[in-house]
C-alpha positions in Angstrom: 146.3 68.6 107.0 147.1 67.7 103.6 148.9 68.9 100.6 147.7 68.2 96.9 150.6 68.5 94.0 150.0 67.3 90.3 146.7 66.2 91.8 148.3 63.8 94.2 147.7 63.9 98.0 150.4 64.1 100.2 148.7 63.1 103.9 151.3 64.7 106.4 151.3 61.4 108.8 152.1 57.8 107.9 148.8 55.4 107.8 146.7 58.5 107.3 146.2 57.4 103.4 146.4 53.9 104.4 143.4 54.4 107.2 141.0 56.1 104.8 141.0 53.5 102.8 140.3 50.7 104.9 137.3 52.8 106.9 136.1 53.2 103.6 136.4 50.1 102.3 134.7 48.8 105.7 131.7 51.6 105.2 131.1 49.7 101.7 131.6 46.3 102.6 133.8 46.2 100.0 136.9 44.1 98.7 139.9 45.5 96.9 138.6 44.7 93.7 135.2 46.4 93.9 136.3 49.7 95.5 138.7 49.9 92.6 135.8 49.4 90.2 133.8 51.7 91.7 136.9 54.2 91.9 137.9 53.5 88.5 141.5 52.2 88.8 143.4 49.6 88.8 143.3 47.0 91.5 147.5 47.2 91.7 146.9 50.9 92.2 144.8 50.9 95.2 146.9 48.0 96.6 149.9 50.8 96.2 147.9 53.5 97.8 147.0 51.1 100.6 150.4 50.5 101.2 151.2 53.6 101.1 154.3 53.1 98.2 152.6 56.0 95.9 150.3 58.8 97.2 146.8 58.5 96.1 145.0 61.4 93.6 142.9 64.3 94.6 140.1 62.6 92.4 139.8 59.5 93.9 140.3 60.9 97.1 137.2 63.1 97.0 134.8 60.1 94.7 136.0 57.8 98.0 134.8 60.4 100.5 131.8 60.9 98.6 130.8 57.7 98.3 131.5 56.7 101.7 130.6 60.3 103.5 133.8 60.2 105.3 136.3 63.7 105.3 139.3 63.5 103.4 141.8 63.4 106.3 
């Protein structure tokens, strides 16, 4: 279950964020640097997401699931 505030996603469990992230980026075959192209952000930013230190946005939440046809946890 999630939450979404000021279009931000908060995942209720730790690594959940962190997780959907790497499976997607391991369903693209994909570095850092391209899914963050092809998310339209900042490397740094997905880097923060992946850590976890800021919560990710609806938006890219939902382009990452559609380009990789995984749920949004």
């Amino acid at each position: 279950m999630l939450e979404s505030y000021n279009n931000r996603i908060k995942f209720n469990r730790k690594n959940v964020q962190k997780n959907f992230i790497l499976k997607a980026k391991e369903y693209l075959r994909v570095s850092n640097i391209e899914l963050s192209k092809r998310l339209e952000i900042n490397p740094r930013t997905l880097a923060d997401w992946s850590r976890e230190k800021f919560n990710m946005s609806y938006e890219s939440a939902l382009k990452l699931s559609q380009l990789t046809k995984l749920p949004i946890p």
